[in-house]
N, C-alpha and C positions, 0 to 999 in steps of 0.2 A: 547433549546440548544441541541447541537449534540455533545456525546463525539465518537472518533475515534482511537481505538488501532488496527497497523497493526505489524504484523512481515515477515520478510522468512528465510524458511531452502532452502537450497543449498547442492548438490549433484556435487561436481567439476568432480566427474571421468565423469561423465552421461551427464553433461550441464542439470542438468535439478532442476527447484526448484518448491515450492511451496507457496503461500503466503496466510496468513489467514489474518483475515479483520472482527474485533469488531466493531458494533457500538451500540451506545446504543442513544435511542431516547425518551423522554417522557417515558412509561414504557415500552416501548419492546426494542427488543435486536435481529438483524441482527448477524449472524454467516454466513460467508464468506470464502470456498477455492475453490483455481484457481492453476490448475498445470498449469507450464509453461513447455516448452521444448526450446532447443536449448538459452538459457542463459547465456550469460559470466562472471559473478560473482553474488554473491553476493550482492554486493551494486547498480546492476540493480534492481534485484530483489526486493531489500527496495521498493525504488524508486516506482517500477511498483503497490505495493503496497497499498500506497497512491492513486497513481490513480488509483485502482481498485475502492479505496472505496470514492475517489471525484466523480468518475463518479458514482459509486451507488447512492450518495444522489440527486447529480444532477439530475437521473433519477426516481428515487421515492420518493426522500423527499423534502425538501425544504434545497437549499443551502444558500440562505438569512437568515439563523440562525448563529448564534454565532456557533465557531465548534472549542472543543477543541481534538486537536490531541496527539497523545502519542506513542511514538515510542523507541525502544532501537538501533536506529542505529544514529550514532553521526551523519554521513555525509548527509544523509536526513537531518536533524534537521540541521544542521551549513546552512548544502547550501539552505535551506529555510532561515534562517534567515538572510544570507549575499544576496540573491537572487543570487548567484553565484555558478556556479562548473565550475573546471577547463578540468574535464576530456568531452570529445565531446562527446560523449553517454548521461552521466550524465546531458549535459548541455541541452540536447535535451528534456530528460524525464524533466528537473526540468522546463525549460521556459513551457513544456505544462500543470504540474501543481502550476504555477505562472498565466498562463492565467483561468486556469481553476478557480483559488483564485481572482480573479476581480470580479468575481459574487458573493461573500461572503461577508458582510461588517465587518465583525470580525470571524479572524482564529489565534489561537494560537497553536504552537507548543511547544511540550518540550520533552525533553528528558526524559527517564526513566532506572532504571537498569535492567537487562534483567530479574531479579527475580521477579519483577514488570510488566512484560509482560507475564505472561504464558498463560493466557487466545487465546490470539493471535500466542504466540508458538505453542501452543500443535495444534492450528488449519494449520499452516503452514505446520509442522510433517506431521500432518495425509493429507495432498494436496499433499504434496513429494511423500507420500506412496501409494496416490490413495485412500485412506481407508474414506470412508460412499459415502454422496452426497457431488460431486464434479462439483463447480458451474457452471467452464469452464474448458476447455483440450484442451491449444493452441499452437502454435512455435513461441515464440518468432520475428522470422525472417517474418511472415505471420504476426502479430499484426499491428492492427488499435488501437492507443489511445484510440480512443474514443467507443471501442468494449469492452474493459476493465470491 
């Protein structure tokens, strides 16, 4: 089983955020950031998130495990569970990780309070601010999915 805690901070003046990306596998433990640049909100940012870290497993682990996800942002979580978003960005990121979840035979999502995420906050923070190893440093606008 593969658990998966993502978060992002968000920088509105700058357009720019950061997302951090837990996973934890059998006994080890994947820590994950990725500054992003040129970003429109925040709830891209959730979003980009996730598939940072669907494509991490995808690429080194096995996604054919059970994968439980944990997230404190509603509209990830809703619009995964209705398979819907209404906004056209939103609706872009979520169909490629709905496609990206056909190769999974069991993904559960839930919500969580954000007190209950700091693990993945404090890793998001420090992506915002630049501060240690930083996985990737990209724009937004230049993103391939599947480089994530």
């Amino acid at each position: 089983m593969i658990k998966i805690s993502t978060d992002a901070a968000f920088n509105p003046k700058i357009q720019e955020s950061g997302i951090g990306i837990q996973i934890n596998h059998g006994k080890q433990q994947e820590l994950i950031k990725i500054h992003i640049s040129e970003v429109v909100d925040n709830h891209v940012a959730e979003f980009l998130a996730l598939i940072g870290a669907l494509n991490f497993v995808k690429t080194h682990l096995d996604i054919n495990q059970i994968i439980m996800y944990q997230s404190d942002s509603k509209i990830v979580i809703q619009s995964i569970d209705k398979k819907f978003a209404k906004n056209k960005e939103y609706k872009k990121l979520l169909d490629y990780i709905l496609k990206t979840l056909n190769d999974s035979p069991t993904f559960f999502a839930n919500w969580i309070p954000e007190a209950q995420n700091r693990g993945a906050d404090s890793l998001a923070r420090q992506a915002l601010r630049k501060e240690g190893k930083i996985a990737k440093d990209i724009k937004y606008s230049e993103l391939e999915l599947e480089q994530l």
